[in-house]
C-alpha positions in Angstrom: 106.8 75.3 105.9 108.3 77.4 103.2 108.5 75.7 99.9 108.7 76.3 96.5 106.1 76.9 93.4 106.4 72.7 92.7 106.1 71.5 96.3 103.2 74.0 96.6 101.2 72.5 94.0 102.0 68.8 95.2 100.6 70.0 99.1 97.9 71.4 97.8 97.2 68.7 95.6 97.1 66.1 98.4 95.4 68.6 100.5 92.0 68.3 97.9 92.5 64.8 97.7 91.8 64.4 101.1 88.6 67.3 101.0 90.1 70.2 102.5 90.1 73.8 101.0 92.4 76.0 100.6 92.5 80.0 102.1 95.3 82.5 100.2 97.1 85.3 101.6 100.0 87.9 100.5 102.3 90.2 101.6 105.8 92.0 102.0 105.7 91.0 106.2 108.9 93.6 106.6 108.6 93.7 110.4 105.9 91.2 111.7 103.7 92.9 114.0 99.9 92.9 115.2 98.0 93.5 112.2 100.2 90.8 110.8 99.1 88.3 113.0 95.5 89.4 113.3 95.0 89.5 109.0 96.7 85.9 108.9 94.7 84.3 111.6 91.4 86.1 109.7 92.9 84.6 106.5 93.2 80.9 108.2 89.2 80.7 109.2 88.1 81.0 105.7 90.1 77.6 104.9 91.5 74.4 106.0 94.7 75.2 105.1 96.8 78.4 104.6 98.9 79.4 101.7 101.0 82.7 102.9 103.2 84.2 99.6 105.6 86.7 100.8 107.1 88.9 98.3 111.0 88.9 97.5 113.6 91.8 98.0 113.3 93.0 95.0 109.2 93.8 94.9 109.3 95.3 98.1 111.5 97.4 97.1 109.4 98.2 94.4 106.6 98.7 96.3 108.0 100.5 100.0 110.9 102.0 98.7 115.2 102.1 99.0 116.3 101.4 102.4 113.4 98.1 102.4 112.9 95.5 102.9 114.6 94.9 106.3 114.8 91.0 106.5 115.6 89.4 103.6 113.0 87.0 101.8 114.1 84.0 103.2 113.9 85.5 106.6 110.4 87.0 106.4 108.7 83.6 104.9 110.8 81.7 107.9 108.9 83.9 110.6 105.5 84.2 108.4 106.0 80.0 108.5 106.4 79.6 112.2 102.7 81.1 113.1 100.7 78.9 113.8 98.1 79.9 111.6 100.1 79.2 108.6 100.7 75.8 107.0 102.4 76.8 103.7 104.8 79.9 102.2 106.3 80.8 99.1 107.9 83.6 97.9 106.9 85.1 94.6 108.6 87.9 92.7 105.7 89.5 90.5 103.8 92.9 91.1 100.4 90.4 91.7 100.2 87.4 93.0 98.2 86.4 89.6 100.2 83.6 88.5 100.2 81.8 92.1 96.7 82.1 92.0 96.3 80.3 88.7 98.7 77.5 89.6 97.3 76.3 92.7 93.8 77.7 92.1 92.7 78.4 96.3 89.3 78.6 97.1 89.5 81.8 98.5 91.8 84.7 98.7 92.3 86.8 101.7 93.0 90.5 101.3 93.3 92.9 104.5 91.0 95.8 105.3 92.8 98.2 103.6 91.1 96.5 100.1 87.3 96.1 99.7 86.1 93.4 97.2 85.9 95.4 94.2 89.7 96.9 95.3 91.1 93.8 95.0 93.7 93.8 91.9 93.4 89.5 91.7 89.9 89.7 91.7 89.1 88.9 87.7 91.5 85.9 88.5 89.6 84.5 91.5 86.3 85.1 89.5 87.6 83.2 86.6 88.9 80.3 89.2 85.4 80.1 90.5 87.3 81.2 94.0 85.9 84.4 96.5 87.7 87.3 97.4 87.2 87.1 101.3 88.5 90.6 103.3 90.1 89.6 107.1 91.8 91.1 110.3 91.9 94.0 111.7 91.0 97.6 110.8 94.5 98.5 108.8 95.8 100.8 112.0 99.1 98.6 112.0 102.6 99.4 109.6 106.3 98.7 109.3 106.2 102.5 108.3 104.9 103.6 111.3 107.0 101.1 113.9 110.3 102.3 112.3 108.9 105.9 112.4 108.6 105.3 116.3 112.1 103.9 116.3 113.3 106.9 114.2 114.5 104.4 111.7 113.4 104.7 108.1 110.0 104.7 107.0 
């Protein structure tokens, strides 16, 4: 279910109400593929429920380049919203997903393993939240970059 940053905090409000805890995950999700699926499913066995934020147009562009994203925001949190392993998505414009973190204050936040612990740029947050850092899926042998590459699109 994509929502935004108010309907967020009211599910995840109701979701500690009734005792369950909740698991964090991020990213751009340009062109959904394997390591996708397998880092989201990782992220939705350290919690009872799944918060996904998906970064808009304009910090992906920030972060891959002109020519990215290919789907547009709303797109990419639609298909990041219909796996199963996913219960709730946002989309979030910053270069961290800092503020999110703060506002609905998960109990643990799910990085792939292209971070370690100590690589993780929201770790001070989650410390100061009393939340872990908890690193999921795959080893990081899947990319947009190199599935366009084979399509002889842009990278």
């Amino acid at each position: 279910m994509v929502v935004d940053d108010t309907r967020l905090v009211e599910l995840v409000r109701a979701d500690r109400a009734a005792g369950r805890t909740v698991a964090f995950a991020n990213g751009c999700f340009d062109l959904l593929h394997v390591g996708h699926i397998r880092y989201l499913e990782g992220a939705k066995r350290e919690g009872d429920r799944l918060i996904v934020a998906v970064n808009d147009d304009a910090s992906v562009r920030r972060l891959k380049g002109s020519g990215r994203p290919l789907l547009p925001a709303r797109a990419r949190a639609e298909l990041v919203g219909a796996l199963r392993a996913v219960d709730y998505v946002v989309v979030f414009s910053e270069e961290t997903v800092e503020r999110l973190l703060r506002l609905v204050r998960p109990d643990v936040h799910c990085k792939g393993t292209d971070y370690t612990v100590d690589s993780v740029p929201e770790r001070d947050v989650m410390a100061s939240l009393g939340g872990r850092i908890a690193i999921v899926g795959d080893p990081k042998d899947h990319s947009t970059r190199d599935l366009l590459a084979k399509l002889g699109g842009r990278s």
